[in-house]
Every structure is written in structure tokens, then in C-alpha cells.
N, C-alpha and C positions, 0 to 999 in steps of 0.2 A: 295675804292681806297685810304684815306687817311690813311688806316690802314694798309693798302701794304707800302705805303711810310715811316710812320716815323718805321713800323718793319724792314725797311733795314736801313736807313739812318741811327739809332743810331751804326751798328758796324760798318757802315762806319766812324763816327763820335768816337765811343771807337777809333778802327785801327789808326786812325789819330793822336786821342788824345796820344797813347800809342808812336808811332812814336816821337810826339814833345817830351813827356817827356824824351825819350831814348836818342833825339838829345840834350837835355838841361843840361841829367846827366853824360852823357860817355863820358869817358877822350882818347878813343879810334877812331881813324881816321876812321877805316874802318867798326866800329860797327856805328857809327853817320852817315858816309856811307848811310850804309843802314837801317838807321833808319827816312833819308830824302830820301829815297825810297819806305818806307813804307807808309809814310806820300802822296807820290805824286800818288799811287797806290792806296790810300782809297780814292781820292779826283776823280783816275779818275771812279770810281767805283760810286762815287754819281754821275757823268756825266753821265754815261748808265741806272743808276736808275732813274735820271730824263726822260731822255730819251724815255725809257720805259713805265715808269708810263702817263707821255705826249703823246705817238706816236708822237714822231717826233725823226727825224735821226739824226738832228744837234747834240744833244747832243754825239750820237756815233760813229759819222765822226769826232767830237772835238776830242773826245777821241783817236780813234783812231790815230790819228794825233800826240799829245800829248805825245801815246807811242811810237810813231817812235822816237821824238826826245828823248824822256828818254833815249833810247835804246843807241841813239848818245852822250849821256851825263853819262853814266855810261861807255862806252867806256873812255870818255875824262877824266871824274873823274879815275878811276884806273889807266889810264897811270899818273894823276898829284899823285897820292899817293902813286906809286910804284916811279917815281921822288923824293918825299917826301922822302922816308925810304932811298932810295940810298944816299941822302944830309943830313940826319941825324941820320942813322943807329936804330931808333925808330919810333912807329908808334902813341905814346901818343903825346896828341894836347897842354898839356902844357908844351913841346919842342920847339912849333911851333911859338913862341911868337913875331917874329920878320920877317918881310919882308927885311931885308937888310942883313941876314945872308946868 
């Protein structure tokens, strides 16, 4: 069983890791996007692994749960970054530098 767990948990943990760094280096609105999408999709992926591994549901009713609201939050994100490019005719984040423009 423990060797079940940590052979999934590490590319859940790569996915993750690869997400933050994308989100740390990309000057790009909608590449960082979805690079804090990535990030929240490996995380929910160790919830069903736990899950799983445990027999128990909670883990995958969190999850599921979890991805409803994403689902509701990339809605909301694209309309704010489509917002975004109309008020600044760019999609780079070091445009973005100022909440009173």
C-alpha cells in the first residue's frame, strides 16, 4: 500500500511543482492562468489518491466539490482577463502594475 501511495503522489507533487514554477516565471496572464490550474488539479488528484489508498469517500466528495467550484472560478477568471485585455489592449502582467489605472 505504501508503495502505491508515494508512486502516485510524486507526479502529483512534479504537476504541482511544475504549475508553481510556470506561475512564478510567466509574464503571461493567461499562461499563469492556467498554470494555477494545474497546480489546483494535481492537488485535487492527491485528494482521490488519498482517498483511494484510505477507502474512504470524503476525500472524493472534497474533490469533487472542489471541482465544481474551479469550474465556477475559471468562468470568473476569463471574464476578469478578457476585462483585463479590453482596459489595456495587452495580456503581459507587467502592464498590470497598478489597481487605480
Amino acid at each position: 500500500m505504501q508503495e502505491t501511495l508515494i508512486q502516485y503522489l510524486v507526479p502529483c507533487a512534479a504537476v504541482f511543482a511544475a504549475g508553481l514554477a510556470g506561475a512564478l516565471c510567466k509574464r503571461n496572464v493567461l499562461v499563469v492562468f492556467m498554470c494555477i490550474e494545474l497546480m489546483l488539479c494535481s492537488s485535487l488528484a492527491a485528494f482521490v489518491l488519498f482517498s483511494a489508498v484510505y477507502a474512504d469517500s470524503v476525500g472524493a466528495s472534497f474533490a469533487l466539490f472542489v471541482f465544481a467550484i474551479a469550474a465556477c472560478e475559471v468562468a470568473v477568471g476569463l471574464a476578469l482577463i478578457v476585462q483585463l485585455f479590453k482596459l489595456k489592449n495587452t495580456v503581459a502582467l507587467d502592464r498590470y502594475n497598478s489597481l487605480g489605472d
